[in-house]
C-alpha positions as CSV (number, residue, x, y, z in Angstrom):
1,X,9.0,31.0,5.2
2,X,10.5,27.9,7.3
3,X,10.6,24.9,5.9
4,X,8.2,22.0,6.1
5,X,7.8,18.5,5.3
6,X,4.7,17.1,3.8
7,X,4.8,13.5,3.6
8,X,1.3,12.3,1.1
9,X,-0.7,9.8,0.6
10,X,-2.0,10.1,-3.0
11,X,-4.5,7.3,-2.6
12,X,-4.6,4.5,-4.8
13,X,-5.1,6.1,-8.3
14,X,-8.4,8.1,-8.5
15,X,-8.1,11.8,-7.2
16,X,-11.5,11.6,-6.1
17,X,-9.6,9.3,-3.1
18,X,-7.1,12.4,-2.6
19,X,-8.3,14.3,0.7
20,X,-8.6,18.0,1.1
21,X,-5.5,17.7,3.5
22,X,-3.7,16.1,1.2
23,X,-4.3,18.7,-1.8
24,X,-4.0,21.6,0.5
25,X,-0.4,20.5,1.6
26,X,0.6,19.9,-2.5
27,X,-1.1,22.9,-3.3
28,X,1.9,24.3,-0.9
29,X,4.9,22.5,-1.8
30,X,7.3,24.8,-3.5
31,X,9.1,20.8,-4.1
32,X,7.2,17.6,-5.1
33,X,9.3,14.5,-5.0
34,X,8.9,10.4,-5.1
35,X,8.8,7.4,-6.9
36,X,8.1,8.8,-11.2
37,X,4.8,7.5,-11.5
38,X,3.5,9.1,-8.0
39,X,5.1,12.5,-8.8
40,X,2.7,12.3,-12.5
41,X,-0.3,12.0,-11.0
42,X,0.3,15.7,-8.4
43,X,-1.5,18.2,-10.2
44,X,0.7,20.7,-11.8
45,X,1.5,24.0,-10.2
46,X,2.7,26.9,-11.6
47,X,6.6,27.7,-10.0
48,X,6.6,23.9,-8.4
49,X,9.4,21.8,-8.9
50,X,9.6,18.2,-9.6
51,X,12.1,15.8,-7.9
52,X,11.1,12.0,-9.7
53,X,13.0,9.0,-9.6
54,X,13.4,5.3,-9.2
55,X,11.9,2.9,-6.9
56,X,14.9,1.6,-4.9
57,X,15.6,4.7,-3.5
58,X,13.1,5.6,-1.2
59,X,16.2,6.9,1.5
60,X,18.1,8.7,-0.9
61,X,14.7,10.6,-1.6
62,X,14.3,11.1,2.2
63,X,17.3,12.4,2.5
64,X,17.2,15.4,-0.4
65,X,13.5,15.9,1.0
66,X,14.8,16.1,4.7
67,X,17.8,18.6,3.4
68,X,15.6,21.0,1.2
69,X,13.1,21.1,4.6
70,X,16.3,22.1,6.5
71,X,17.3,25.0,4.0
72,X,13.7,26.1,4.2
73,X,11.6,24.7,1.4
74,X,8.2,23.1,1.8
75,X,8.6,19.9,0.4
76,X,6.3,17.4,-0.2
77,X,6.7,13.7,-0.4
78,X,4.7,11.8,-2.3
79,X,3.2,7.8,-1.7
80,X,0.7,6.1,-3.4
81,X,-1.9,4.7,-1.4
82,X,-1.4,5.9,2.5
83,X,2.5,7.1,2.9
84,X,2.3,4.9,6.3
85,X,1.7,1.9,4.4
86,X,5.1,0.3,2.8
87,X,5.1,3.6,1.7
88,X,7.7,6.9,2.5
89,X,7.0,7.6,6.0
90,X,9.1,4.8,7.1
91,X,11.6,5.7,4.8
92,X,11.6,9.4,6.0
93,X,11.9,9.1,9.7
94,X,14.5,6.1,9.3
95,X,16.6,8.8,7.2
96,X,15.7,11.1,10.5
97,X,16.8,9.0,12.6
98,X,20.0,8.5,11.2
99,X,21.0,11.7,9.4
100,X,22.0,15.2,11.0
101,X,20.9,16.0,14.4
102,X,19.1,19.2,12.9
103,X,16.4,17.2,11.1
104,X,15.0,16.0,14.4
105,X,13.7,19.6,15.0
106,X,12.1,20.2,11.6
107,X,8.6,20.5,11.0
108,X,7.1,17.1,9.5
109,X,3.7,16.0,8.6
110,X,2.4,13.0,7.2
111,X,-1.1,13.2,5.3
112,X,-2.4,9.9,5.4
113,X,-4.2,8.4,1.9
114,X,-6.4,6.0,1.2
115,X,-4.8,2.8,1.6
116,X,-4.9,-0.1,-1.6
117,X,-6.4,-2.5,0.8
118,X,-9.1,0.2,1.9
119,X,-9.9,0.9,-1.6
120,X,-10.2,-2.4,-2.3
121,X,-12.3,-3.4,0.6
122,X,-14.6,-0.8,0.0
123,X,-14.9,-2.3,-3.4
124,X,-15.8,-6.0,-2.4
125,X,-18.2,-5.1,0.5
126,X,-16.5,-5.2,4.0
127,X,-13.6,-8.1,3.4
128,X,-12.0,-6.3,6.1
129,X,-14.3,-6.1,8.5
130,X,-13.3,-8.0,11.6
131,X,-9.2,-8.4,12.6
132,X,-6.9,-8.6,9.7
133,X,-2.9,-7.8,9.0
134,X,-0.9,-6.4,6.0
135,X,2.3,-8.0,4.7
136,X,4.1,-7.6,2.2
137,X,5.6,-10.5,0.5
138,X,8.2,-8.5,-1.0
139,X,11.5,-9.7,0.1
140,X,13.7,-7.1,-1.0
141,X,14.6,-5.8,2.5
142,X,13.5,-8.8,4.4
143,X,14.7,-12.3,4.4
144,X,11.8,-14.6,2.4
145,X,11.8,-17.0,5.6
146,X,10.7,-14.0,7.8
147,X,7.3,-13.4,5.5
148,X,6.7,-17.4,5.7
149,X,6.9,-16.6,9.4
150,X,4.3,-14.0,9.5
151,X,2.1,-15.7,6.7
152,X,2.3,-19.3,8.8
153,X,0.9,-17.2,12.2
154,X,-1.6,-15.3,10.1
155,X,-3.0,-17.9,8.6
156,X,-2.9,-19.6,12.4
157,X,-4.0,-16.6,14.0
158,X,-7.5,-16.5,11.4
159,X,-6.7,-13.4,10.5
160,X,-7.3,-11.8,7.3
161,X,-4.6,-11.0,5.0
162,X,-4.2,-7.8,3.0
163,X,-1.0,-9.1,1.1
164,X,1.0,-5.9,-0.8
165,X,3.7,-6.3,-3.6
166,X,2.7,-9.9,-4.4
167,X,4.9,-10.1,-7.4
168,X,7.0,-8.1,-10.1
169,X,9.5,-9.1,-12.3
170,X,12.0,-9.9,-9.8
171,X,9.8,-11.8,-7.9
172,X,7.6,-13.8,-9.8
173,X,7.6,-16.5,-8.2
174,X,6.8,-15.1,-4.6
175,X,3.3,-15.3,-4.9
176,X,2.9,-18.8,-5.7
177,X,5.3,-19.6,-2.3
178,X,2.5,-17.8,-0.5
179,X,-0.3,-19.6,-1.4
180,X,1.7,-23.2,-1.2
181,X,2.2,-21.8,2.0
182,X,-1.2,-21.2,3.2
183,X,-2.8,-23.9,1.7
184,X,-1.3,-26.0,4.9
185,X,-2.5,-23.8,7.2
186,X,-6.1,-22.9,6.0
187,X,-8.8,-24.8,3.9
188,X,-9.0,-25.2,0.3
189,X,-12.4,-23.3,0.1
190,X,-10.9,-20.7,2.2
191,X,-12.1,-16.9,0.0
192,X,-9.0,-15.1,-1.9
193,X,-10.1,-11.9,-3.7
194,X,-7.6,-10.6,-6.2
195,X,-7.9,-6.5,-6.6
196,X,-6.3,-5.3,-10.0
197,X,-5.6,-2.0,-10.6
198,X,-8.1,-0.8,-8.0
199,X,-9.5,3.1,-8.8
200,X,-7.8,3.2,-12.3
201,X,-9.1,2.3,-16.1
202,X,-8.2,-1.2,-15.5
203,X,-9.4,-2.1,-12.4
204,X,-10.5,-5.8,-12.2
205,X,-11.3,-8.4,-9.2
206,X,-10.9,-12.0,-9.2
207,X,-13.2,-13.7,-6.8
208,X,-12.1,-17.4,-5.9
209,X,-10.6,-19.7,-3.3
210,X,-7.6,-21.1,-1.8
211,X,-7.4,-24.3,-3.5
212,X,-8.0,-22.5,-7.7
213,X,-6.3,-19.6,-7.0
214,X,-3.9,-18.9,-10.2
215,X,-0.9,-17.3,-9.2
216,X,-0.1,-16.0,-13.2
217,X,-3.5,-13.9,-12.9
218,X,-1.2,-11.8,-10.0
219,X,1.1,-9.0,-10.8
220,X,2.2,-5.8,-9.1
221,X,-0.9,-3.6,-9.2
222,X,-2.4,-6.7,-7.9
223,X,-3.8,-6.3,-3.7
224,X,-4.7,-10.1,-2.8
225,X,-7.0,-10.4,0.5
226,X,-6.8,-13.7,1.7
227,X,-10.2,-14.2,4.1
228,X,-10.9,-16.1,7.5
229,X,-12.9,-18.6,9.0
230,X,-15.5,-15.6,8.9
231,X,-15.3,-14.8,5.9
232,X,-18.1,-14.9,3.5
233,X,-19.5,-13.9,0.1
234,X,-23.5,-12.7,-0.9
235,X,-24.0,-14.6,-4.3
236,X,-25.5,-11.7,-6.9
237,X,-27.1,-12.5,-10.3
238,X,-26.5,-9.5,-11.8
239,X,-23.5,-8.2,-10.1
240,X,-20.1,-9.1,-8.4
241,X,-21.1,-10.9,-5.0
242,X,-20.5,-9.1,-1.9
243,X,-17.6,-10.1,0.2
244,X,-17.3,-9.4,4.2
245,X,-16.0,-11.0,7.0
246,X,-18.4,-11.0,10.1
247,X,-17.9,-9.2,13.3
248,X,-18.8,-12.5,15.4
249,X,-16.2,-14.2,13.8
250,X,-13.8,-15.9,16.1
């Protein structure tokens, strides 16, 4: 058999968000490889092997994908969420583009998922439902003053804001930056939902504003959708209001 290159998105926890695609192409990887806690949650497969590791080194796992495709394996690489959302996609056809001149001919496919800020859209209503953007505020392979720069236009622009990695352990403080930030560009009242742990045991939303938002309530199975001017919420008695963002917004 030749080899082939899945690249998967898992969706953001529950397998009920995994699509048939994407379990038909793990159901045919000979190798499964990513980021530990992506890798647990593939189904187990008789024969299949396992390639789980840290993190940080999303290229070095593009590259052993990339050379077991080349030697004839189908390989699949796995991403929570989608895999073209800060996810391994990027990190595959970077490794592509600057690896052996072979790999350019090999047969890749990415399997999109079910993004974090889809799941957690669906969740709150339709918080997504006129123009938006994703950042991430992590700054591990960006300088912090390039996010303040996209954040700053966003928040200029009235877009709404699907903001990924908000903080971990080596970036606590991130998140807070971000909100200091915004709170000069957009009013106080301005909607920010918190998503916790969207699709899994401990999933969680924090409804609330600009101008109470607590920073400490964020971690990094945290999505945080910052609304727009058209942004609004349907007050419930008995349930979590409805969030959406109106199409004649603008």
């Amino acid at each position: 058999m030749s080899g082939r290159l899945y690249v998967v998105g898992l969706g953001p926890a529950d397998e009920r968000w995994l699509t048939l695609e994407a379990q038909q192409a793990l159901a045919e990887a000979q190798d499964v490889i990513g980021y530990e806690p992506y890798v647990a949650r593939v189904p187990l497969r008789e024969g299949q092997t396992r390639l789980a590791s840290d993190n940080r080194v999303e290229i070095d796992r593009a590259r052993e994908a990339l050379a077991r495709t080349q030697s004839g394996r189908v390989v699949a690489v796995v991403s929570g969420g989608d895999p073209g959302v800060f996810a391994m996609a990027a990190a595959v056809f970077e490794a592509v583009e600057a690896g052996a001149p072979e790999w350019r001919s090999l047969d890749i496919r990415v399997i999109p998922g079910v993004s974090a800020m889809q799941a957690a859209a669906a969740r709150l209503g339709a918080p997504l439902g006129h123009d938006f953007c994703a950042i991430s505020l992590s700054d591990n392979l960006k300088p912090w003053d390039v996010i303040e720069k996209r954040l700053e236009h966003a928040a200029r622009g009235d877009f709404v804001m699907a903001l990924y990695n908000p903080a971990s352990r080596a970036r606590p403080t991130r998140i807070a930056d971000a909100f200091a930030l915004l709170r000069r560009f957009l009013p106080g009242e301005t909607f920010v939902g918190l998503a916790k742990s969207v699709g899994r045991e401990k999933e969680a939303f924090i409804l609330t504003q600009l101008d109470r938002v607590d920073p400490a309530q964020v971690d990094m199975a945290t999505l945080v959708i910052i609304g727009a001017r058209g942004t609004k919420r349907i007050a419930r008695d008995d349930a979590r209001d409805w969030v959406y963002t109106s199409r004649k917004a603008g």
